[in-house]
N, C-alpha and C positions, 0 to 999 in steps of 0.2 A: 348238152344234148343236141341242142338244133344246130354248131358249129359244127360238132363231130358228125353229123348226118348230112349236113348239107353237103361238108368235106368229100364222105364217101361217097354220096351220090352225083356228084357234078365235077369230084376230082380239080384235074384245072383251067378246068373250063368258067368258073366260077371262084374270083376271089373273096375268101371268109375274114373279116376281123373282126375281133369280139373286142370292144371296151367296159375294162368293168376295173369298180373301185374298190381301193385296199380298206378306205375306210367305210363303208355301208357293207354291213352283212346280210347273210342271208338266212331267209327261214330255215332251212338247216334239220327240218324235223319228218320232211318227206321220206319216210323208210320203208312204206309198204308197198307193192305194186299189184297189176293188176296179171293175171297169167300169160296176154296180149307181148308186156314186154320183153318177152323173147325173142321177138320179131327185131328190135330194137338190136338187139344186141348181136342178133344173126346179119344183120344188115354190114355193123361196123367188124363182121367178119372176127367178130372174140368170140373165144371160148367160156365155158364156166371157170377153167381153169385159170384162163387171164387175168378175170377179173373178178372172181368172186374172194378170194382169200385175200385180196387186196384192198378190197373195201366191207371186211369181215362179215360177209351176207351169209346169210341162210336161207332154207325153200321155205315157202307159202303154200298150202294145199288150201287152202281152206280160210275164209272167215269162222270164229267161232262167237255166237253171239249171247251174253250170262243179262240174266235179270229181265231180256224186255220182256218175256210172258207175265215174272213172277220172281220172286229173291231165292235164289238159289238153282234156278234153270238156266239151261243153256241148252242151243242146238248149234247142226253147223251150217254153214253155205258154202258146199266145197266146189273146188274146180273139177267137175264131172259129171257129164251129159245125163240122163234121164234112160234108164233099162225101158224095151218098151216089151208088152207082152201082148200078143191078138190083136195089135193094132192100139192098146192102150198102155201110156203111162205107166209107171210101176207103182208111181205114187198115186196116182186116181184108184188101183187097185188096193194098194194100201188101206185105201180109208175105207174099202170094202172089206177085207180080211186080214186087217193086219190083227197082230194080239197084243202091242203094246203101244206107248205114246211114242215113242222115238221115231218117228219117219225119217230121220237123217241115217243113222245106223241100221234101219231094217231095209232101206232102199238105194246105200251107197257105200264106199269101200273108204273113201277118204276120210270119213269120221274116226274108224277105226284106228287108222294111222295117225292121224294127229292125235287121240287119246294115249298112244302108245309113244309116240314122239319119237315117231319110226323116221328112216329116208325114205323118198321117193325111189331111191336107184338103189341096186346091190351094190355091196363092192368093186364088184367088176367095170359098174359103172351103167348097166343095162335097166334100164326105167321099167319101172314094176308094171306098168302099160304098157301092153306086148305093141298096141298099136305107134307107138313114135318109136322104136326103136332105133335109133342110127344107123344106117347103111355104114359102114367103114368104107364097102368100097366108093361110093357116091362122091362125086364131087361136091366139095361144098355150096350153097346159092345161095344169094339174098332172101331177103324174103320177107314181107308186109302183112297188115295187118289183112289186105282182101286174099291170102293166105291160111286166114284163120277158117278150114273148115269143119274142123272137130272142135272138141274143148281140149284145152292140153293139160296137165294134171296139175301143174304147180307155177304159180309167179314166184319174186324172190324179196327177202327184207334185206337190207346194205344200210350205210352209214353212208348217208346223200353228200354229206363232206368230201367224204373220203371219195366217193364216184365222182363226185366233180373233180376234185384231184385225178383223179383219173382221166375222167373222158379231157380234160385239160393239156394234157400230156401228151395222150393219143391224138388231139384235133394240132398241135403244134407240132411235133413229129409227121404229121403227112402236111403241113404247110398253111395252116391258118394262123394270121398275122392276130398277139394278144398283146392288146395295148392295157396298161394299171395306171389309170387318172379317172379324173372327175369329168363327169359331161356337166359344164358351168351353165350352159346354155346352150338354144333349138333352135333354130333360124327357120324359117319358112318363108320360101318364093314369093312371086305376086300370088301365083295362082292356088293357096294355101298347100303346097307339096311341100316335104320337110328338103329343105337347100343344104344345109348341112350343120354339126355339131359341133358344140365351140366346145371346147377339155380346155381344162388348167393348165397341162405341162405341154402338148402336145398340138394347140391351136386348134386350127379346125381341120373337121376328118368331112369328110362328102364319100358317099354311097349313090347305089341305082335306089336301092332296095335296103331298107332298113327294120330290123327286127326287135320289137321289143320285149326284153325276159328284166323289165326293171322291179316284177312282180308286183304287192298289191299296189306302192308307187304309181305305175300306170306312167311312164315318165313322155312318152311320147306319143303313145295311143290317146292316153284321159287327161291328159297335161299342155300338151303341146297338139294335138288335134282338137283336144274337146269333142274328143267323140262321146256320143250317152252311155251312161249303165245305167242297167235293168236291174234292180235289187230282186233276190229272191227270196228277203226277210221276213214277206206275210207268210211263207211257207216253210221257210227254213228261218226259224229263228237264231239258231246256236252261229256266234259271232266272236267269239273268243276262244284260247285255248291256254292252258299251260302245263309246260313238258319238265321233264327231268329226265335226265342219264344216271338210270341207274346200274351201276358193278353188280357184275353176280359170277359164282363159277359153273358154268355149262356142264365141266366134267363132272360136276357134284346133281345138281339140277335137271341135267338135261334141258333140251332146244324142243318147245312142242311146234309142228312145223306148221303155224298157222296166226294169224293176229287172233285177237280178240281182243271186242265191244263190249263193255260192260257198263250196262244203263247206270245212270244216277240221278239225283233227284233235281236238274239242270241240265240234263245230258247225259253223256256216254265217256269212258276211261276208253282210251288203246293203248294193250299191251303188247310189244315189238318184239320177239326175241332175238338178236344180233349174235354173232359168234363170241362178242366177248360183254356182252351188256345187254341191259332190257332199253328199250325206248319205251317213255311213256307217258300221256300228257292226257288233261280233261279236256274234252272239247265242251263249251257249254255255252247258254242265252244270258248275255247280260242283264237283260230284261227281267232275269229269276233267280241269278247268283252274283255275288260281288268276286271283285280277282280274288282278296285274300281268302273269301271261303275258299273259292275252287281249291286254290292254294292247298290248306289247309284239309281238305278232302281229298286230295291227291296224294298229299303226305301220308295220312291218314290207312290209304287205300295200299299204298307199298309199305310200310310199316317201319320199322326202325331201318333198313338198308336207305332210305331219306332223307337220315338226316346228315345235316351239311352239306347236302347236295343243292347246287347254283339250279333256280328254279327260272325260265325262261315261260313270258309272257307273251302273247302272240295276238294283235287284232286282226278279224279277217272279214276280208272283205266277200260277199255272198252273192254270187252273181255273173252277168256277163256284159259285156262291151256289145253293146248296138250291134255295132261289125267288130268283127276280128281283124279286118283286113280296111284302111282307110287310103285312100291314096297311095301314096310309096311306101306304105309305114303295115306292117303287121304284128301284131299282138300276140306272144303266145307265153304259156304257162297263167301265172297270177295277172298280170300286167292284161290278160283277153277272159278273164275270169276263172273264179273256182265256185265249187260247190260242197262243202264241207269235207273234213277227209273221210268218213262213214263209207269203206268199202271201196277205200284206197283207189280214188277214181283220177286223182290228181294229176301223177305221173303220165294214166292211158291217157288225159287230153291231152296233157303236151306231147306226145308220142303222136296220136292221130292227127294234132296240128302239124308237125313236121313233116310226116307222110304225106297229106294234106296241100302242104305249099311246096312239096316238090312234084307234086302231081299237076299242083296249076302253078308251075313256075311262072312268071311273067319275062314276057320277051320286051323287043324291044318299043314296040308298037301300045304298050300299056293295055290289053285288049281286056274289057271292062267286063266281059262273059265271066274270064278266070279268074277276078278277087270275087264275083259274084257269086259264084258254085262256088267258090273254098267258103264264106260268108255263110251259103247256108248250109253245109255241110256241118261245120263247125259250130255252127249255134242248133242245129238238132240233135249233134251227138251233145251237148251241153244240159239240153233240154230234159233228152232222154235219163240220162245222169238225176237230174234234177226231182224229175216224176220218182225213180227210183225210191230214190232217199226219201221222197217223202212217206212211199208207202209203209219203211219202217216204223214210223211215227204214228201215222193212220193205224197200222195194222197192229200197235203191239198193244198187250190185252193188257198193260197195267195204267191203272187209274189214280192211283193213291197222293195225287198231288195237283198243283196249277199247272204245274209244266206240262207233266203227260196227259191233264184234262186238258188243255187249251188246245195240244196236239191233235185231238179230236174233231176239233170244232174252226181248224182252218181251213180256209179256201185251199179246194186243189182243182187244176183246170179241168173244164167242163170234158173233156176224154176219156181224163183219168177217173173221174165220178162213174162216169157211165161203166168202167171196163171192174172199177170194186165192185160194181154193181152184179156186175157176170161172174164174175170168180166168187160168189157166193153159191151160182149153180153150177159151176164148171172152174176148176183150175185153171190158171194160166196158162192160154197156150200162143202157138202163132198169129192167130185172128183175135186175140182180147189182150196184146199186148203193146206196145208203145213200137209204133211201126217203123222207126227209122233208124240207120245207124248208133249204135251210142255202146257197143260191148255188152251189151245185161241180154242173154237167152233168156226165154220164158222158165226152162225149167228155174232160174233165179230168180223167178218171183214166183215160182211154186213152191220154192224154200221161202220166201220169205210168207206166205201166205199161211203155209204149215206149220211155221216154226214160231210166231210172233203170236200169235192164240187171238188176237183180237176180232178178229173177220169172221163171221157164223160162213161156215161151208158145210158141203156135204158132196157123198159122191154121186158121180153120173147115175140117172134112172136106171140107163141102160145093163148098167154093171148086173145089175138085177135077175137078168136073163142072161147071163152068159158064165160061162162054165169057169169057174175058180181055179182047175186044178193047175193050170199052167202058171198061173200066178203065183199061186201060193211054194210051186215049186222053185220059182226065180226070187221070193223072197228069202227061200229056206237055203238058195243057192250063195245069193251073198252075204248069207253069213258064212257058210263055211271057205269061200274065196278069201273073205276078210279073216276070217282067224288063221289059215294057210301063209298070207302075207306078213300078220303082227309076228308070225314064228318066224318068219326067216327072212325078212328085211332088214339092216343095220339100225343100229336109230342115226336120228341125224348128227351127236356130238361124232359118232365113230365114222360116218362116211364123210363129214367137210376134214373132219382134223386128217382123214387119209387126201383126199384132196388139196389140203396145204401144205 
């Protein structure tokens, strides 16, 4: 991703090599994104059509989240902004007149369609949100994530293999030099700047500017700088995972076009659906389950499709790098930290780290301003992330074990305390939300606030005195929008297999 980006953005004005080794793999299990990644791929100037059938992706509307209220619930967390009515909310009126518990389906269209395991787009192609439609005549543009000023309906799931293979292709075809050997060793100058990179077959390579994707490794940031990480284990416990590929046929099944979380008694399961397989792995706290249970609950959980399938073990590492950005040396993906995959946040850091350092490129002058804004840019969209995820945990109403008790009773920073504190009187909004870049709008922690049952809320006093009828009319309106679109959208096996 950061070769093919840097490629497009600086052409050849700047020369790219990637060195990376035949024999160390990769995590390999990144499949879901964030709706943000479109920017990404509008940038390297593809289409859907380039590159979706190519690395067997399908759309994303939606997180769908089973179990954390309660065994056998679920709500969703879709990509889609917040109806407003009078100046409020739909969901603050919600909790004044709604008639049922579902806030996801009484106050949003994308529930609908992922039950239905509908597409986002007709056939024709034209996106069921009249608001993005495609200009045909428009000339194409780039375009980033300070581009994002709506929500846009849908991110995408792919086979991170298969994309790398791709974007691999694409970043050598426009002229990034790709070297396959081992970095044996890291030299550093007098003045602790990295001098250059000793390889097995290939000697040494020397750079201005060195980037590291050696993931949780850390090969040149945590290794060869010694820069600090910040563990963010007292809050985020879950430190392990383990995935399977499982076969399935689409055309029998269908594609629901969204992940799903489903709590366990160590954590959370994600279910992937890919155009020709499910991705699916436990995330969970070592601390409360050993590998082979998860193992074995994972098995368990997909059921006889299972067995004999090669099971893949994953340590991770919880947290971030001091800096992102050390001397000549910048950190991005795993290698400048993660924060569990709980809501596919993985892929937008490294996406806003590459936006990010082509925004404070460094010239020649080394000017100490520009790794400093990228630094803290990068560690409050991290941050932000971070608070997120924990609120699931904090917020979700089941108790029934040490995992999800202990969840209760961690530390979460002193911000975050004070703003659960407000969203007991008042939903999430602009003012009682984590105020700095990081992709999460309020109304996404109004879904999570609504949908996780833990948190005592209630609605605005105010709602009290003011007239229902407009509300109750914009709830009664999305439902008939949403049963309009379940009738006459494609599902999504019938619109990618047209697509490919």
């Amino acid at each position: 991703m950061t070769a093919s980006y840097l490629r497009a953005a600086f052409a050849d004005s700047v020369d790219v090599t990637v060195v990376e080794s035949r024999r160390i793999g990769t995590i390999g299990v990144g499949e879901a994104t964030f709706s943000t990644v479109r920017h990404f791929f509008d940038y390297l100037g593809l289409s859907e059509a380039d590159w979706m059938p190519e690395c067997n992706a399908t759309y994303k509307l939606a997180v769908r989240l089973e179990n954390w209220r309660a065994p056998g619930t679920y709500f969703y967390h879709p990509f889609e902004r917040m109806r407003v009515v009078d100046g409020v909310p739909l969901t603050n009126w919600w909790q004044k007149v709604g008639e049922s518990d579902t806030f996801d389906r009484d106050c949003f269209l994308i529930p609908w369609l992922c039950d239905a395991k509908a597409s986002p787009r007709y056939l024709d192609h034209r996106l069921f949100e009249q608001d993005f439609d495609e200009d045909p005549d428009r000339p194409l543009y780039r375009t980033t994530l300070a581009e994002q000023n709506t929500q846009f309906p849908y991110a995408y799931h792919f086979d991170a293999s298969l994309l790398a293979d791709f974007l691999s292709r694409y970043a050598v075809e426009r002229g990034v030099r790709r070297i396959i050997d081992d970095v044996v060793d890291v030299r550093l100058d007098e003045q602790g700047w990295i001098d250059r990179l000793v390889t097995r077959e290939h000697g040494d390579l020397t750079a201005d500017l060195y980037v590291d994707c050696s993931g949780f490794r850390s090969r040149l940031l945590g290794d060869a700088l010694d820069e600090p990480f910040i563990s963010f284990q007292d809050a985020l416990p879950n430190d392990r995972a383990v995935a399977l590929r499982v076969p399935v046929d689409t055309a029998v099944e269908g594609i629901r076009p969204c992940t799903t979380a489903t709590a366990q008694d160590a954590g959370w399961i994600w279910t992937i659906p890919l155009y020709d397989r499910i991705g699916t792995g436990y995330v969970y706290a070592s601390d409360y389950c050993e590998p082979e249970e998860a193992e074995r609950a994972l098995r368990d959980f997909v059921g006889p499709a299972a067995a004999d399938l090669e099971a893949n073990h994953i340590r991770m590492r919880i947290g971030r790098s001091n800096r992102a950005w050390v001397k000549n040396c910048v950190g991005i993906g795993l290698s400048a930290g993660f924060v569990e995959p709980l809501q596919s946040t993985g892929i937008f850091l490294i996406q806003h780290a590459i936006e990010q350092l082509v925004r404070y490129f460094p010239g020649t002058d080394r000017d100490p301003v520009l790794r400093d804004t990228y630094n803290l840019s990068t560690a409050r969209a991290i941050e932000g992330v971070r608070e997120f995820l924990i609120l699931h945990y904090r917020g979700a109403a089941r108790v029934d074990n040490d995992y999800w008790r202990d969840a209760k009773k961690r530390a979460v920073p002193d911000d975050m305390a004070m703003r659960l504190e407000q969203w007991q009187s008042k939903l999430p909004d602009n003012d009682t939300t984590y105020p700095y870049y990081h992709a999460f709008e309020p109304y996404s922690y109004v879904c999570m606030a609504l949908g996780l049952g833990g948190i005592p809320l209630r609605h605005p006093p105010a709602l009290d005195l003011l007239d229902t009828r407009a509300a109750r009319a914009e709830l009664a309106r999305v439902r008939e929008q949403a049963r309009k679109l379940v009738e006459t959208l494609p599902s999504q096996v019938k619109y990618l297999s047209g697509l490919r």
